[in-house]
C-alpha positions as CSV (number, residue, x, y, z in Angstrom):
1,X,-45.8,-13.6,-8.4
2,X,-48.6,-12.7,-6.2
3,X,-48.2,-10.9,-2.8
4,X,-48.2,-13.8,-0.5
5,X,-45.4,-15.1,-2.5
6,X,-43.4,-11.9,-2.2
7,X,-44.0,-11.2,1.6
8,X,-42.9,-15.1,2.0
9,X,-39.3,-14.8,-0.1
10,X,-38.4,-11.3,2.0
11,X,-39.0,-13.1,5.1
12,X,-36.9,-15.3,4.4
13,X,-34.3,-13.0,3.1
14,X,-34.9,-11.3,6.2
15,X,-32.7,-13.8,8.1
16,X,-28.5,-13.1,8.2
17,X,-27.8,-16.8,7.9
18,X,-30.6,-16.9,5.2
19,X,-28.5,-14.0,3.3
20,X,-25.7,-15.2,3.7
21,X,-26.4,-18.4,2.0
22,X,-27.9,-16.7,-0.9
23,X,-25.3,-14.9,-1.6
24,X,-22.9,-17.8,-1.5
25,X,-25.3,-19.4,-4.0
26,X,-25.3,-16.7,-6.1
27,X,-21.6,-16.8,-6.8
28,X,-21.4,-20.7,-6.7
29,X,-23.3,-23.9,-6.8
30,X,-22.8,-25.8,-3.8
31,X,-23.6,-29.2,-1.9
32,X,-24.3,-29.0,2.1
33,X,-21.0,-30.1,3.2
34,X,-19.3,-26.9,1.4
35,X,-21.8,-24.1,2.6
36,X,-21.5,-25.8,6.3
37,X,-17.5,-25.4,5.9
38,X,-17.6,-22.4,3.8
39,X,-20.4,-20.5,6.4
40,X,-18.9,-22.2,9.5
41,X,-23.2,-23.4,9.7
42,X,-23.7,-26.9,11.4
43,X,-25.0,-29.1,8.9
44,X,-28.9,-29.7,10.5
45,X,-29.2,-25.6,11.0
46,X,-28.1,-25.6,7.5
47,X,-30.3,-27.8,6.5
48,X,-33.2,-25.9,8.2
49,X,-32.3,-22.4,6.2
50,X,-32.1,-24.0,3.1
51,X,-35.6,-25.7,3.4
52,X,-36.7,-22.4,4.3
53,X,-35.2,-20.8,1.4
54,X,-36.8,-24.1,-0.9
55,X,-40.2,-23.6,0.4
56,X,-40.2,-19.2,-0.5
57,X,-39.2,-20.2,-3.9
58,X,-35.5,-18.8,-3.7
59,X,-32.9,-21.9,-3.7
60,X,-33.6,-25.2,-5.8
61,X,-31.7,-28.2,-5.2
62,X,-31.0,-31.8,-7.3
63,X,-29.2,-34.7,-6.8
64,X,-26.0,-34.3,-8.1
65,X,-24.2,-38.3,-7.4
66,X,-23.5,-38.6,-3.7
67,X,-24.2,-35.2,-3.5
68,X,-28.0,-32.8,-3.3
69,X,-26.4,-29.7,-5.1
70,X,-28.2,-26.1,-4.2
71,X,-28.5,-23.5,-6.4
72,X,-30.6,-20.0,-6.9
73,X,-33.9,-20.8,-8.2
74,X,-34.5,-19.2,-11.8
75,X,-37.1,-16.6,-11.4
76,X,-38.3,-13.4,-9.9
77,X,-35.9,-13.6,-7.1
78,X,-32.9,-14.1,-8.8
79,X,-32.3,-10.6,-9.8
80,X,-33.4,-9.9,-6.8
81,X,-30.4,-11.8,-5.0
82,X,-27.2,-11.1,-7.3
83,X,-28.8,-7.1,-6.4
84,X,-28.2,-8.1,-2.9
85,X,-24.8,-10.0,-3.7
86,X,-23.7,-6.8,-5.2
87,X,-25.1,-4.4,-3.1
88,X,-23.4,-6.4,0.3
89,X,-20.0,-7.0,-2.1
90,X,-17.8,-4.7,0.1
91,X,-18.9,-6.7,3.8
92,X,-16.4,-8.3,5.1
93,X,-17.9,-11.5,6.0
94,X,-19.4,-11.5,3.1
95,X,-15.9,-11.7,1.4
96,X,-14.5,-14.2,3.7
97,X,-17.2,-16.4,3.1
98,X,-16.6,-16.4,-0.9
99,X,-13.2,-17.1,-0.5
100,X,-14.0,-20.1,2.0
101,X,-16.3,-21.3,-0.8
102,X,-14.2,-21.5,-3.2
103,X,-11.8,-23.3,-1.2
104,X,-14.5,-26.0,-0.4
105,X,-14.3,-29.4,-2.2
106,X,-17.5,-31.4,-1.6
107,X,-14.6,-34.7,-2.2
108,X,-12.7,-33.9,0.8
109,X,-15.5,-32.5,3.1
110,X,-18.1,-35.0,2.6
111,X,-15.8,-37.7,2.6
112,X,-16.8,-39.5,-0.3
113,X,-13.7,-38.9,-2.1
114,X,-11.8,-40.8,-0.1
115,X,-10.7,-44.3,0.2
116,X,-12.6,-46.6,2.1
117,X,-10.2,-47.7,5.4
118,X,-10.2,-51.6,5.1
119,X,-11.2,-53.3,7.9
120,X,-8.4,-54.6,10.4
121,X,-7.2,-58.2,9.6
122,X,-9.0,-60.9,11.4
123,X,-11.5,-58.5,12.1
């Protein structure tokens, strides 16, 4: 990793939201629709942290079905982020977020687990 690469992945770290979703990552896999219910994010300023997190090298994602599932990228920064996970264990939203993580199902959320509504007869 050079320097440029370094000074681009702690700028991006440097962001709350941006931590906050690395850490939820680090204890969990996770689709959009979950981090957004999970982080109480909206879905496009989601969106916009995790392509900043894609582009410093620190969060890969892959289609996963219906779903684009994000997880920490292997690497340099990985240690680098469970360190912060564990350092930042004791905060409190940082606890309330786990447990709102693990709650989320991407079936319910992203509504792809449910049944289609048929239209209304004669419709």
């Amino acid at each position: 990793m050079n320097d440029h690469d370094a000074v681009q992945m702690l700028k991006a770290l440097g962001d709350g939201n941006r931590l906050r979703i690395m850490r939820a990552l680090a204890a969990k896999r996770a689709c959009v629709c979950e981090l957004a219910h999970a982080l109480d994010l909206n879905q496009p300023n989601l969106s916009r942290h995790l392509r900043v997190l894609e582009n410093a090298g620190l969060v890969i994602s892959r289609r996963e079905g219906a779903w684009t599932e994000y997880r920490l990228a292997p690497g340099a920064a990985a240690p680098l982020v469970r360190w912060l996970a564990r350092a930042t264990h004791d905060d409190e939203q940082g606890r309330a977020d786990a447990v709102a993580l693990a709650r989320a199902d991407r079936r319910r959320l992203c509504g792809t687990g449910l049944p289609k509504k048929r239209p209304p007869r004669g419709a």
